[in-house]
TORLUMMI-277514 format. One record per residue (C-alpha): residue in three letters; residue number from 1; y, x, z. Coordinates in nm, 4 decimals. Each point is the difference from the previous one (the first is absolute). Example, Ala and Ser with C-alpha at 12.3 -4.5 7.8 and 13.67 -1.06 7.14 Angstrom:
<nodes>
  residuo  num        py        px        pz
      ALA    1   -0.4500    1.2300    0.7800
      SER    2    0.3440    0.1370   -0.0660
</nodes>
This chain:
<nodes>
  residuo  num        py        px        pz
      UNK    1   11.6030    7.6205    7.8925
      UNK    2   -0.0935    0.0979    0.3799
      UNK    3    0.1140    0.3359    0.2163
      UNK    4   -0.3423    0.1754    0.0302
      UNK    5    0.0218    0.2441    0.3038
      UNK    6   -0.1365    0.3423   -0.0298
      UNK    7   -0.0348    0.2173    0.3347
      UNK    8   -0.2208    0.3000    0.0950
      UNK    9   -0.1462   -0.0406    0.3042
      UNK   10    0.0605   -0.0700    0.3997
      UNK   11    0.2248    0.2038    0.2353
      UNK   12   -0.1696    0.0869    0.3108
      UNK   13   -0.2702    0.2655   -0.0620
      UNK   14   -0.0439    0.2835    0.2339
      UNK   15    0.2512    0.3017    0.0259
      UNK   16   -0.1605    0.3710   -0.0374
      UNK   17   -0.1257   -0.0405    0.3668
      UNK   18   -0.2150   -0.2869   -0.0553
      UNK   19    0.1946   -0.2276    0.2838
      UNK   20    0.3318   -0.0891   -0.1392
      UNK   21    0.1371   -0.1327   -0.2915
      UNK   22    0.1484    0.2561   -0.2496
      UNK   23    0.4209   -0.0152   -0.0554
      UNK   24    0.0921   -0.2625   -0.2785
      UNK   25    0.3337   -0.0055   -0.1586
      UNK   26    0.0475   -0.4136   -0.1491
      UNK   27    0.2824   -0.0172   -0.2046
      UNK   28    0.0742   -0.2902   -0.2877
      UNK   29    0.2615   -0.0584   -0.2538
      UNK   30    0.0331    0.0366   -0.4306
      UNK   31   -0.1301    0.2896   -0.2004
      UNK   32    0.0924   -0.0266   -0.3383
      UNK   33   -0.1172    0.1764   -0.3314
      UNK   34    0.2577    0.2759   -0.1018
      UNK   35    0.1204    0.1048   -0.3445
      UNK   36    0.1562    0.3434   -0.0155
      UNK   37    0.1909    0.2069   -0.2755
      UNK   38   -0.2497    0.3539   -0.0680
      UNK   39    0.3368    0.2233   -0.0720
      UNK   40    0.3095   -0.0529    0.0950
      UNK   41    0.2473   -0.1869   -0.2137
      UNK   42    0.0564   -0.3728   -0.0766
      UNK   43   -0.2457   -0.2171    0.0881
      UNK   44    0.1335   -0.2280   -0.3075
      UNK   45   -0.0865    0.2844   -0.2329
      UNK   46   -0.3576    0.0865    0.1961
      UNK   47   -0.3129   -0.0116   -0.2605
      UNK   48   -0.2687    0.0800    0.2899
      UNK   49   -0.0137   -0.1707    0.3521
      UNK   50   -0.2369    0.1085    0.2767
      UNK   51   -0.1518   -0.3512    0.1975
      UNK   52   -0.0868    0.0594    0.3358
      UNK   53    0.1233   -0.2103    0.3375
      UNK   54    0.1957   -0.0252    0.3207
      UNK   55    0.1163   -0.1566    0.2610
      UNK   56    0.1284    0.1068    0.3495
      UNK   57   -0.2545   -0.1363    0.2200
      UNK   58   -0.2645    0.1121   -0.1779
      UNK   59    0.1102    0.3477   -0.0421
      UNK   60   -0.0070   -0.0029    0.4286
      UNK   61   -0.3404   -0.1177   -0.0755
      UNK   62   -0.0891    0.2976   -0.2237
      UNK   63    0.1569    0.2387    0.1933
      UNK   64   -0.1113   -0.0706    0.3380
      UNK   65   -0.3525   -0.0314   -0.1406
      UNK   66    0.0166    0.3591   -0.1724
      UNK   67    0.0924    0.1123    0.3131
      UNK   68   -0.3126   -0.0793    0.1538
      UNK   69    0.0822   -0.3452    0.1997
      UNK   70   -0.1141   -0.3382   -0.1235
      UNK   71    0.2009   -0.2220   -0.2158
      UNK   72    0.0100   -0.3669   -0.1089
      UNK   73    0.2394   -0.1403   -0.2515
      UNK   74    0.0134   -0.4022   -0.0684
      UNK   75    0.2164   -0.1122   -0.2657
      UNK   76   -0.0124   -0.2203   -0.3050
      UNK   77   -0.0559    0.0696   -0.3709
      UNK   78   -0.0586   -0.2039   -0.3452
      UNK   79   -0.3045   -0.0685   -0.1113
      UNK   80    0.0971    0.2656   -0.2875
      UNK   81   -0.0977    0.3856   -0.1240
      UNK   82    0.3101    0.1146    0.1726
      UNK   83   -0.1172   -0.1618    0.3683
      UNK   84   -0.3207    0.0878   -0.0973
      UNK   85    0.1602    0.4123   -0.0302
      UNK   86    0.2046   -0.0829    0.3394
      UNK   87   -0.3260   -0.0589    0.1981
      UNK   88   -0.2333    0.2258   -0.1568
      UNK   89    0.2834    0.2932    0.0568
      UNK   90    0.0247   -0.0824    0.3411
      UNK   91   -0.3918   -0.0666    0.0774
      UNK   92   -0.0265    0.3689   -0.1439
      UNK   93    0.2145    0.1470    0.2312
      UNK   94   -0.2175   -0.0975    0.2816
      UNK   95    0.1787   -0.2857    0.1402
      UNK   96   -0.1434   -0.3309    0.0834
      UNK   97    0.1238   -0.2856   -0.2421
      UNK   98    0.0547   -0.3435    0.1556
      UNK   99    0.1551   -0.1808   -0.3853
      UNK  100    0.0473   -0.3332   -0.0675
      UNK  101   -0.0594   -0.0502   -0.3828
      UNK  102    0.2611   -0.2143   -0.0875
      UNK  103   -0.0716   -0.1938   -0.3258
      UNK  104    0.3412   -0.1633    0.0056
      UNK  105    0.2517    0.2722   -0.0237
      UNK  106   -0.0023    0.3930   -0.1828
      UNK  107   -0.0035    0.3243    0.1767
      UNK  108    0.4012    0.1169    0.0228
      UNK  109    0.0701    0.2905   -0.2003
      UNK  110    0.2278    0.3411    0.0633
      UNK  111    0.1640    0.1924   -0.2855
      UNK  112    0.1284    0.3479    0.1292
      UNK  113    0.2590    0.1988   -0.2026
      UNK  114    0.0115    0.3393    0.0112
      UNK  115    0.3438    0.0485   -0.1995
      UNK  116    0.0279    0.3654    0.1121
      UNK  117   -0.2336    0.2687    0.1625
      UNK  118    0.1517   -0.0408    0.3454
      UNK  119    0.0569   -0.3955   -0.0189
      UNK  120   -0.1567   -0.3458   -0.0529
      UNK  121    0.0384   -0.3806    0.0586
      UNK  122   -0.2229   -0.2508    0.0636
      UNK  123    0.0283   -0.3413   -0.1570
      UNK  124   -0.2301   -0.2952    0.1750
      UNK  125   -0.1630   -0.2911   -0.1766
      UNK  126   -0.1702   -0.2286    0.2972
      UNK  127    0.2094   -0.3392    0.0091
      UNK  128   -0.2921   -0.2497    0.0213
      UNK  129   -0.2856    0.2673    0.0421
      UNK  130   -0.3024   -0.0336    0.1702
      UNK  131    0.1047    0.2445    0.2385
      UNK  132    0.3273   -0.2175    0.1114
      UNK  133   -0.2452   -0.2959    0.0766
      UNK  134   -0.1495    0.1836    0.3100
      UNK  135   -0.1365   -0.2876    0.2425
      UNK  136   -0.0733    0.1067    0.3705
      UNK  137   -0.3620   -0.1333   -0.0544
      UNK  138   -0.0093    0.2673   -0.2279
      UNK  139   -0.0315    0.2458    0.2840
      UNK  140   -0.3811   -0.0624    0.1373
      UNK  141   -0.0161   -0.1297    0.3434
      UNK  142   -0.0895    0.2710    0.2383
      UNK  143    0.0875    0.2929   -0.2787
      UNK  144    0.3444    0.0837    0.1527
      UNK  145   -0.1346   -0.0749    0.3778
      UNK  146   -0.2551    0.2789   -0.0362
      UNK  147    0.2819    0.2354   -0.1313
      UNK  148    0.1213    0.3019    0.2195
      UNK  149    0.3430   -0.0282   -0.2407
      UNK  150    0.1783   -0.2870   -0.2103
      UNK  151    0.2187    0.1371   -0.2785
      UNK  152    0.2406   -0.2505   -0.1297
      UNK  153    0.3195    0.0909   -0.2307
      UNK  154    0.3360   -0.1600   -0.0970
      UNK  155   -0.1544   -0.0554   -0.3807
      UNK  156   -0.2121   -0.3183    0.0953
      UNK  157    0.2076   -0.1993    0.2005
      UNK  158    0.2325    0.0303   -0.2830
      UNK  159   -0.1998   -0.1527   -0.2609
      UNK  160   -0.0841   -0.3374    0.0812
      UNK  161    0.0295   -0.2255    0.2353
      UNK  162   -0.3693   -0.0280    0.0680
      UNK  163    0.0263    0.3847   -0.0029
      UNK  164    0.2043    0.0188    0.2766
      UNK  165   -0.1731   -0.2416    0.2312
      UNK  166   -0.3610    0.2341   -0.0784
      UNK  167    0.1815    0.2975    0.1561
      UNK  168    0.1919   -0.2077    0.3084
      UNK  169   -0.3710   -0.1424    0.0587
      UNK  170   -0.1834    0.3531   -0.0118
      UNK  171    0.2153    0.1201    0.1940
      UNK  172   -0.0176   -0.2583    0.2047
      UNK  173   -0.3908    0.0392    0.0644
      UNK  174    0.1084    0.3570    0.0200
      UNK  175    0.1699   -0.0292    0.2897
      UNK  176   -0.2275   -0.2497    0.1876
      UNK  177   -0.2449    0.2873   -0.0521
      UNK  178    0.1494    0.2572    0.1344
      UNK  179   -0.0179    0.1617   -0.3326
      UNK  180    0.2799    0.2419   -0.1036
      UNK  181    0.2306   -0.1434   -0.2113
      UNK  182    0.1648    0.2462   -0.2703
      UNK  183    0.3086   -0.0934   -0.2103
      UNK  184    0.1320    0.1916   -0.2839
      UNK  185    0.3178   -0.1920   -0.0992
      UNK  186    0.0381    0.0772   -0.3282
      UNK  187    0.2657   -0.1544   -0.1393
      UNK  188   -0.0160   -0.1327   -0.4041
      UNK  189    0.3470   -0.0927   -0.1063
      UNK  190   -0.1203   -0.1352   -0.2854
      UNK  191   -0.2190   -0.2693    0.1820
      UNK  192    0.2801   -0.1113    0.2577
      UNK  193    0.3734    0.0933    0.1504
      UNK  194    0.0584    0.2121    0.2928
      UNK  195    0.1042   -0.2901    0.1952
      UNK  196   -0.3509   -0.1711   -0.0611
      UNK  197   -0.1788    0.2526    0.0981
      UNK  198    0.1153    0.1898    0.2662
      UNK  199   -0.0269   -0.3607    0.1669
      UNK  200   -0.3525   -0.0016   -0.1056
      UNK  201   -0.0726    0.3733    0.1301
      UNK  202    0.2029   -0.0084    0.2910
      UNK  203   -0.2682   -0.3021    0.1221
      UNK  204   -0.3391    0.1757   -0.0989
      UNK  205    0.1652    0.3791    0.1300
      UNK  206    0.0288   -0.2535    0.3220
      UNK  207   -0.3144   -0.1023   -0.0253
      UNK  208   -0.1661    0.3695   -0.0482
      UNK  209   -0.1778    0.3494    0.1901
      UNK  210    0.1288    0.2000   -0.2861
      UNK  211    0.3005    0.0195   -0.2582
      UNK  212    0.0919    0.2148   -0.2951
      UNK  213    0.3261    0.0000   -0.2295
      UNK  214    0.1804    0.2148   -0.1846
      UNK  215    0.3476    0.1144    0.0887
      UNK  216    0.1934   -0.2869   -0.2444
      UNK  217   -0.3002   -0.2397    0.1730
      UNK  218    0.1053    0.0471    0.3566
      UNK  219    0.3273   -0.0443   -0.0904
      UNK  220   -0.0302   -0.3269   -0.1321
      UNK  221   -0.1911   -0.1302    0.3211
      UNK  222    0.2552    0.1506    0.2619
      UNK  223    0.2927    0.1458   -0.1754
      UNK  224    0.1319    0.3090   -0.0369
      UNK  225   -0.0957    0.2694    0.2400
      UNK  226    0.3531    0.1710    0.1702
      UNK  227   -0.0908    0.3440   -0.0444
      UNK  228    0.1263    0.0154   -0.3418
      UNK  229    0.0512    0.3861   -0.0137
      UNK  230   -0.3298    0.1019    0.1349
      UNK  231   -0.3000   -0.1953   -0.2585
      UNK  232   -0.2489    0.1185    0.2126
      UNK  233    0.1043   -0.1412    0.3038
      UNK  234    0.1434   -0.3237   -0.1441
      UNK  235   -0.3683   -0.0494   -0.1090
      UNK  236   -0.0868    0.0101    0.3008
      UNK  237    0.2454   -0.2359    0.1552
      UNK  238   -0.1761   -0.2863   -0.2391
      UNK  239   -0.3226    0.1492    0.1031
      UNK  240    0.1049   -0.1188    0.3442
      UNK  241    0.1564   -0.3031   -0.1053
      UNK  242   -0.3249   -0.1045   -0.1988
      UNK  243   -0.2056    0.0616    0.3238
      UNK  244    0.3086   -0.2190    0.2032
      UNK  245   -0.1475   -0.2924   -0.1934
      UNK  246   -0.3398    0.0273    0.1392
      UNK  247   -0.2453    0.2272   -0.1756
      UNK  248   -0.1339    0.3015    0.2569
      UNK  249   -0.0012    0.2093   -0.3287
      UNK  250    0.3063    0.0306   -0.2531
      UNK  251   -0.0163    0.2396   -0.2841
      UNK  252    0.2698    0.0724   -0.2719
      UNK  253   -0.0983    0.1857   -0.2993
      UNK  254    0.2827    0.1910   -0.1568
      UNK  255   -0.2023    0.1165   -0.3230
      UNK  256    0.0217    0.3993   -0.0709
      UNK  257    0.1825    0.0516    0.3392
      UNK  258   -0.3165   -0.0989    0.1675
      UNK  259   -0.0416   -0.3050    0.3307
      UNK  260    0.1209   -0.0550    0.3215
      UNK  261   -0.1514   -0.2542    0.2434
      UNK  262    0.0597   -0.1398    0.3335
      UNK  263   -0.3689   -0.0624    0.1477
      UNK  264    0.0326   -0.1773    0.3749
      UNK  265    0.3539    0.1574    0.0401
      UNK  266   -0.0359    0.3279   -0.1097
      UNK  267    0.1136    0.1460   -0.2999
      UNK  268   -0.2021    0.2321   -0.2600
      UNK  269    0.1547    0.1534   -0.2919
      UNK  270   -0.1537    0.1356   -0.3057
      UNK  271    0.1315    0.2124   -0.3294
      UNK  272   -0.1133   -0.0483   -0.3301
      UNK  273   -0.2160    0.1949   -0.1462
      UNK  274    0.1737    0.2274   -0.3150
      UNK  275   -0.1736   -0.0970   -0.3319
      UNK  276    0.0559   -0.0700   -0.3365
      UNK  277   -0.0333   -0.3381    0.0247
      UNK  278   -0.1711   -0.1739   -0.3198
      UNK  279   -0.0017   -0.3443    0.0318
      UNK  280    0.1275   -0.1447    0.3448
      UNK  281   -0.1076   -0.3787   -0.0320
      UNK  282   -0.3146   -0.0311    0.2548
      UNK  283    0.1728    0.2610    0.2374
      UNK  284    0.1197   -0.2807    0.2535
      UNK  285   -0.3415   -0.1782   -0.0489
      UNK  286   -0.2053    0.3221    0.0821
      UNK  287    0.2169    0.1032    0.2887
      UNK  288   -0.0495   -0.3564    0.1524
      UNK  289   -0.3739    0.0470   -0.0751
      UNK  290    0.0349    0.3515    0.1865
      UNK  291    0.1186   -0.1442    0.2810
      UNK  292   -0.2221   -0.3041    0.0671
      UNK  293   -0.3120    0.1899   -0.0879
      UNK  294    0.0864    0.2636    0.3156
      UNK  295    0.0493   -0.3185    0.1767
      UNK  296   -0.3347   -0.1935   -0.0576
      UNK  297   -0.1480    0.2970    0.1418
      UNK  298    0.2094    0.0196    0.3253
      UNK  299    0.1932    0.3430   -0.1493
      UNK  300    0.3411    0.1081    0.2184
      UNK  301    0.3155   -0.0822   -0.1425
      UNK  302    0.0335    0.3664   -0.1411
      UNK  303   -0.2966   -0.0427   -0.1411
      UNK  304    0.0881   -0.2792   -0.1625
      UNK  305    0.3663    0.1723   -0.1388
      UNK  306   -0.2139    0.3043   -0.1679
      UNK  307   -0.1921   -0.1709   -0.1665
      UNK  308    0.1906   -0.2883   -0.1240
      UNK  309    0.3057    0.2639   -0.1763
      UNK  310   -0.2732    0.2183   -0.1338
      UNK  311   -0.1963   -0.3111   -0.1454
      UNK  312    0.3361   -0.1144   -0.1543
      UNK  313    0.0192    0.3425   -0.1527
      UNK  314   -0.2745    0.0041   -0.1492
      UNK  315    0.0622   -0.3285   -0.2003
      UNK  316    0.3017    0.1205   -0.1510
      UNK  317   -0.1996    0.2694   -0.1600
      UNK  318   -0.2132   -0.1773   -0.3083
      UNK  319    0.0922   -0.3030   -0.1753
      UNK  320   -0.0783   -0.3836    0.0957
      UNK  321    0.0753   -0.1752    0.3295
      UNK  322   -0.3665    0.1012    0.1770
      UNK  323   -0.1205    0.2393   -0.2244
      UNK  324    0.1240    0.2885    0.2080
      UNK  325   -0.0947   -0.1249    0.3325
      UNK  326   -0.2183    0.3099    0.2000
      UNK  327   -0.3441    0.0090    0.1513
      UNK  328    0.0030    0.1295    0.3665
      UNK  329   -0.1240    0.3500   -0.1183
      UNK  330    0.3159    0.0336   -0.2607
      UNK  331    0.2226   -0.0381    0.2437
      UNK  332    0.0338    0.3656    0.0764
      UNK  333    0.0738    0.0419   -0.3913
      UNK  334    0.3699    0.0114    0.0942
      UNK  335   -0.0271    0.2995    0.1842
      UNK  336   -0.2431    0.2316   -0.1759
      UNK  337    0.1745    0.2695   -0.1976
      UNK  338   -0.1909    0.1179   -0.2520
      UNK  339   -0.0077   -0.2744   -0.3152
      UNK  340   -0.3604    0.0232   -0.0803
      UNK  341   -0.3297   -0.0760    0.1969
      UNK  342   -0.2814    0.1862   -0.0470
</nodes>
């Protein structure tokens, strides 16, 4: 059986003024459908699942597009009903679909835990998926060229071989583009060591405008930070050292305590915002998406900071990993006192 390509339409059109082209966030890699527990408890003793889907890239997607910039995710899915719910999902959301239909191979699969009310684990089923057999002529000629950002992760290049040379060679046309290159690193430990890929991630953060990690992230691309004592400022030592490997823009995400970045050599810092959080898988992927919206539309760096921790926030707040991501005009949710709207 052949790949059939799906895709929704040329980059290009006008922006609101009528003379340039709109901001477009490209980003590629494998969404998966997702399994989840409904109550807490065993998953082995579970009578109900909920189906949905995820995948990091194309939660950026979704949450750069509810936040009013345009989005395009490419990937790869089975010619099955569980691709079938991966690109509809997606498509709904408002994000233009480049998917290659891939008649050889399933859709990968997620099965999340939620053993207690306040923790979960995530088990990963995508050995052999269509999603690991990503090809760079996968990714339309002239799509990421027209982009005003590239989003690329750690997750792909760690899934195939042919995965990995789709995001060097993206980001290669990036580049020659004068695109903006993101780079969320992303580590999976169950997908490859340490050693594999900070050799991998070291390269592409080379090779890129913008880089996000978490705290444990950073530390496994340029070691431990020396001011132990002081977490703040030891985050943003490998802030600093991230940017020392080439990126003008180096952002660590340190969860509940909130961001700090170094953006062309200077520093901005950022708390958390206090919550009860709910369910914190998606809160890295909405912060990136945050970030890089502010960024397609030429937003300052602070601009940028404010709205990536209070998108983050916001995802930890209802179940799923998009789910939660705000609209623009809910951003200012986190502030308003009194519970109910009228």
């Amino acid at each position: 059986m052949t790949d059939a390509i799906r895709a929704s339409g040329p980059l290009g059109g006008p922006g609101h003024d009528g003379a340039r082209p709109a901001p477009v966030v490209v980003t590629l890699g494998e969404s998966m459908g997702l399994l989840s527990s409904v109550t807490p408890g065993p998953l082995a003793h579970a009578s109900t699942l909920q189906l949905g889907m995820g995948g990091s890239e194309s939660n950026v997607a979704i949450g750069v597009s509810r936040l009013g910039v345009r989005a395009v995710w490419c990937g790869r899915v089975g010619d099955d009903a569980v691709g079938r719910l991966v690109e509809r999902e997606i498509r709904a959301e408002g994000v233009d679909v480049r998917v290659v239909v891939d008649g050889g191979a399933p859709t990968g699969l997620m099965l999340k835990e939620r053993r207690t009310s306040t923790s979960q684990s995530v088990s990963y089923y995508r050995t052999g998926s269509a999603g690991s057999r990503l090809r760079a002529d996968d990714v339309d000629a002239g799509l990421v060229e027209a982009a005003t950002v590239l989003h690329v992760t750690g997750i792909t290049p760690a899934l195939s071989e042919s995965a990995a040379d789709t995001v060097r060679s993206v980001v290669d046309r990036a580049r020659g583009a004068g695109v903006v290159v993101s780079f969320d690193v992303n580590y999976r430990s169950a997908l490859w060591s340490a050693a594999e890929a900070s050799r991998a991630c070291r390269d592409l953060v080379a090779r890129c405008d913008v880089v996000f990690a978490g705290e444990d992230e950073a530390v496994m691309l340029v070691g431990p930070a020396d001011e132990a004592g002081d977490e703040e400022a030891a985050a943003v030592e490998l802030a600093r050292r991230l940017a020392a490997l080439g990126p003008s823009q180096a952002v660590v995400k340190r969860g509940a305590a909130g961001a700090v970045a170094v953006v062309d050599g200077a520093v901005l810092r950022r708390a958390g915002i206090p919550l009860v959080a709910h369910d914190t898988v998606g809160a890295g992927d909405a912060f990136v998406a945050g970030w890089l919206a502010e960024t397609a539309l030429g937003r300052d760096p602070e601009r940028r900071m404010t709205t990536a921790v209070a998108a983050g926030a916001f995802a930890c707040l209802a179940a799923g990993d998009w789910e939660g991501l705000p609209r623009r005009a809910e951003l200012a949710l986190l502030e308003e006192r009194d519970p109910v709207r009228r």
